[in-house]
Every structure is written in structure tokens, then in C-alpha cells.
ChimeraX commands (.cxc) that place a marker at each C-alpha (Angstrom):
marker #1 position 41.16,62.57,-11.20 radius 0.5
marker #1 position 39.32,59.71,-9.86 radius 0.5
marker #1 position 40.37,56.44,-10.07 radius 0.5
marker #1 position 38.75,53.62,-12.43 radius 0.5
marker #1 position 36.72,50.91,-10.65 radius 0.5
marker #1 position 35.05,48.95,-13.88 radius 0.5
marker #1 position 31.37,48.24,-13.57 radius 0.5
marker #1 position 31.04,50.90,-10.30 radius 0.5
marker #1 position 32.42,53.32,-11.89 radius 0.5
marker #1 position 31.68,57.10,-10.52 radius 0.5
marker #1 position 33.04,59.75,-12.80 radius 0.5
marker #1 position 36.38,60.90,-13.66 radius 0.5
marker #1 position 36.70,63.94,-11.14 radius 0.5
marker #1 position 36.62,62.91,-7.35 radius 0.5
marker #1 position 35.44,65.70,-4.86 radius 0.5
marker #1 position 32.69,67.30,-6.55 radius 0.5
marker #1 position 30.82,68.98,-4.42 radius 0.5
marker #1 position 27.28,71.19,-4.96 radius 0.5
marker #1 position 24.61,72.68,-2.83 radius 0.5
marker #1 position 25.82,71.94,0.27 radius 0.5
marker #1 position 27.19,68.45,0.12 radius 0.5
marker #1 position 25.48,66.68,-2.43 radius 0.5
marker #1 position 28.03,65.22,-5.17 radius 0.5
marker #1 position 27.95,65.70,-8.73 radius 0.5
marker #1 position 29.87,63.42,-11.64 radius 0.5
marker #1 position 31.71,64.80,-14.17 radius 0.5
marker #1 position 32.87,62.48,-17.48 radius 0.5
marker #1 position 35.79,63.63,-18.94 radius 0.5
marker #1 position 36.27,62.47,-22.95 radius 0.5
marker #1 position 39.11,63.61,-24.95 radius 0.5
marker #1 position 38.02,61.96,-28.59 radius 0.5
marker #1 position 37.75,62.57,-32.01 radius 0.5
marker #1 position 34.08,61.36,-32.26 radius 0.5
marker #1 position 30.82,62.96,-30.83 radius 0.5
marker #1 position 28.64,60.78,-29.06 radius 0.5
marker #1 position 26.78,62.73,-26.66 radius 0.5
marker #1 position 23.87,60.21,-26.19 radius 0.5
marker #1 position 26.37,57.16,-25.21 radius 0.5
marker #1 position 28.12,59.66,-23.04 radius 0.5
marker #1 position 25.18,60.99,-21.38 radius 0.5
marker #1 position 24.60,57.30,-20.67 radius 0.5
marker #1 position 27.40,56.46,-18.93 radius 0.5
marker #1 position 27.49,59.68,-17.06 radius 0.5
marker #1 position 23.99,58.85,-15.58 radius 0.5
marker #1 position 25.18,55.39,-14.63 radius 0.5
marker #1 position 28.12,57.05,-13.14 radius 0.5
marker #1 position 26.11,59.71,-11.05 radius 0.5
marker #1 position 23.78,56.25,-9.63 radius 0.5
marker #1 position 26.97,54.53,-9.12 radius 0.5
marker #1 position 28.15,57.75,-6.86 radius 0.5
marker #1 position 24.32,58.41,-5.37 radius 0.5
marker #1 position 25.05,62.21,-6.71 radius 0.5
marker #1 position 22.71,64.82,-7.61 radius 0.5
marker #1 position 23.76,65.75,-11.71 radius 0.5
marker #1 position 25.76,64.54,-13.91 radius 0.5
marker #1 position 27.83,66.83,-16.97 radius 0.5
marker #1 position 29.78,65.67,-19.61 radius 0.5
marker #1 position 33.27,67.68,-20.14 radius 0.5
marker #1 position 34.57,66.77,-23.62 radius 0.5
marker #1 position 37.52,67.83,-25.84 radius 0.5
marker #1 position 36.74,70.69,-28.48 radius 0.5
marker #1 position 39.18,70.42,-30.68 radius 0.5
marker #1 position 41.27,73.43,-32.02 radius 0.5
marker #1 position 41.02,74.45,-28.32 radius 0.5
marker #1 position 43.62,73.82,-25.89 radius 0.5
marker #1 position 42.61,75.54,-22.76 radius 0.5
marker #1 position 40.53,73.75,-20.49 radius 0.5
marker #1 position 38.25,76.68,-20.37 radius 0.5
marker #1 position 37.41,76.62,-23.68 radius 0.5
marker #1 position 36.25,72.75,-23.79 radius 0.5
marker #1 position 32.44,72.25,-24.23 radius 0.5
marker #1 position 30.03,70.89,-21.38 radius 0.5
marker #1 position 27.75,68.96,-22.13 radius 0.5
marker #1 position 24.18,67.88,-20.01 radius 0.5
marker #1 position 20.26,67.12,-20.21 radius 0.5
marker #1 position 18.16,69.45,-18.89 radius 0.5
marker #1 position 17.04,67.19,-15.96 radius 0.5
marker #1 position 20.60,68.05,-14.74 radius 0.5
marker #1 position 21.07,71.06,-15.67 radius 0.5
marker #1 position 18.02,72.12,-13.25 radius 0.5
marker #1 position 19.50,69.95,-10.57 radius 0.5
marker #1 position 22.20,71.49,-10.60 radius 0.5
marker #1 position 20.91,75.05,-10.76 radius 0.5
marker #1 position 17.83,73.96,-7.83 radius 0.5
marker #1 position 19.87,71.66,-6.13 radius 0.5
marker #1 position 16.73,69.29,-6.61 radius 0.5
marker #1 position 16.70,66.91,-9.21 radius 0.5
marker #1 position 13.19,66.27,-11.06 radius 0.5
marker #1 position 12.05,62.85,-11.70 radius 0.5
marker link #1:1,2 radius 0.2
marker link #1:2,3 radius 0.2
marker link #1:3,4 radius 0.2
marker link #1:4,5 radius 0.2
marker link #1:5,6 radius 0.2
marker link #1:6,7 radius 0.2
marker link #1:7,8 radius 0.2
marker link #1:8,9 radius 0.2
marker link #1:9,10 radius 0.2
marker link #1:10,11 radius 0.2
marker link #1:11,12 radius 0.2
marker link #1:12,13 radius 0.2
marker link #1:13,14 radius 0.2
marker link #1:14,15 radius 0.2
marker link #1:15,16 radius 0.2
marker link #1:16,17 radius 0.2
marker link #1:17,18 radius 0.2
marker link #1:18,19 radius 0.2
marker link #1:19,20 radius 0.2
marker link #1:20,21 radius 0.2
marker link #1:21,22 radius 0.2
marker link #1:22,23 radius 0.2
marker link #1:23,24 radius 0.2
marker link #1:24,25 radius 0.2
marker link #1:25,26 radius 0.2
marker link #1:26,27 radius 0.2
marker link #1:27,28 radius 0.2
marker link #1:28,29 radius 0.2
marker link #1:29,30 radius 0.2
marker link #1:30,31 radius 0.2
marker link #1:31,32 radius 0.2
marker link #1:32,33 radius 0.2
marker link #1:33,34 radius 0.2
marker link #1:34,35 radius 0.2
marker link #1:35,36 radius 0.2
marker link #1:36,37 radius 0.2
marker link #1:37,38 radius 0.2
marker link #1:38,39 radius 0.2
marker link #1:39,40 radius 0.2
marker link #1:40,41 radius 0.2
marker link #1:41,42 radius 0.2
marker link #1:42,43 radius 0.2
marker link #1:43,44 radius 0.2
marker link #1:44,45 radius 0.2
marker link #1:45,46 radius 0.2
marker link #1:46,47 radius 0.2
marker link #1:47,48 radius 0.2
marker link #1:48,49 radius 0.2
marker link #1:49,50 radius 0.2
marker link #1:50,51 radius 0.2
marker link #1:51,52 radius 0.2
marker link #1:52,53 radius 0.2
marker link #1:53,54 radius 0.2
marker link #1:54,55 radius 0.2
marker link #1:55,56 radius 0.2
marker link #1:56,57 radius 0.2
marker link #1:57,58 radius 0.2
marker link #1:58,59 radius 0.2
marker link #1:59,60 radius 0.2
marker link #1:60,61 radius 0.2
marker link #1:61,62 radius 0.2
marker link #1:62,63 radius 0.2
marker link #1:63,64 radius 0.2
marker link #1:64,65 radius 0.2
marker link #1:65,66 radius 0.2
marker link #1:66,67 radius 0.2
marker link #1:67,68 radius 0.2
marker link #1:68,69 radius 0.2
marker link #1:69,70 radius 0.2
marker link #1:70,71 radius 0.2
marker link #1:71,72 radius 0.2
marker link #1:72,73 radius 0.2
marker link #1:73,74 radius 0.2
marker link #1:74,75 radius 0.2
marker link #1:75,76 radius 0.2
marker link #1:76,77 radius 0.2
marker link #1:77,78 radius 0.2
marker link #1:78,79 radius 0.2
marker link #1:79,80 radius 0.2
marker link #1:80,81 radius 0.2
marker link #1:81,82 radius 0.2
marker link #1:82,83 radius 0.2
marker link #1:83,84 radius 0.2
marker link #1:84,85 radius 0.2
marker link #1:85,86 radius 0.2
marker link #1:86,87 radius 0.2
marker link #1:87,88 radius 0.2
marker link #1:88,89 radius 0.2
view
């Protein structure tokens, strides 16, 4: 895990690493209320913050206790990103 730095805040998983080099931030929320579009925010602040390629959103599904089984959330401007390795404006 990352640690916090406020406003410049770059994800909560350090070392994230995609087509050769170029970073990718992951947000990590463990909650008991859905709110992908604030989330998704934050995450793409976070990935500016960090200068990385994509951005996901890992988040708690609940009845679930292996981290495998948690949902992943993105927009499909990352989700081609991170399957190109080129992210469309």
C-alpha cells in the first residue's frame, strides 16, 4: 500500500506497473455505499497526480471475502489504455 499524501494523492497501491513502464493507479474502497462516479473521480485525479496511464477502481463486494472475488471497476477510456497501452483523449 501506498502511503497518503492529501491533495497529491496517487492511488492506494504503489508499484504498478503496465506496458513497459508506464504506471497505473489503483483506488482501493472497502464501504458499504456505491459511488462509482465520485470514485472514478478521485481515481482520475489520482492517476494525474501520478502522470500514469489508467486508472481502476478495486472496491469491496460484500458477502465476498477473497480478494479475488472483489469487483473492478473503470471507464472505458481506461479500460482501452490499459488493454493498448495508449490512452485516448
Amino acid at each position: 500500500r501506498r502511503v497518503k499524501t492529501g491533495a497529491q494523492d496517487k492511488g492506494d497501491i504503489a508499484g504498478l506497473r503496465i506496458h513497459g513502464g508506464q504506471r497505473m493507479v489503483v483506488e482501493c474502497k472497502d464501504v458499504a455505499r456505491t459511488n462509482l462516479g465520485g470514485w472514478a473521480a478521485e481515481a482520475e485525479e489520482e492517476r494525474m497526480n501520478d502522470s500514469a496511464l489508467t486508472t481502476a477502481v478495486v472496491h469491496k463486494r460484500h458477502g465476498k471475502g477473497q480478494p479475488a472475488d472483489q469487483w473492478v471497476t473503470m471507464t472505458l477510456r481506461d479500460l482501452v489504455a490499459l488493454i493498448t497501452g495508449t490512452r485516448p483523449e
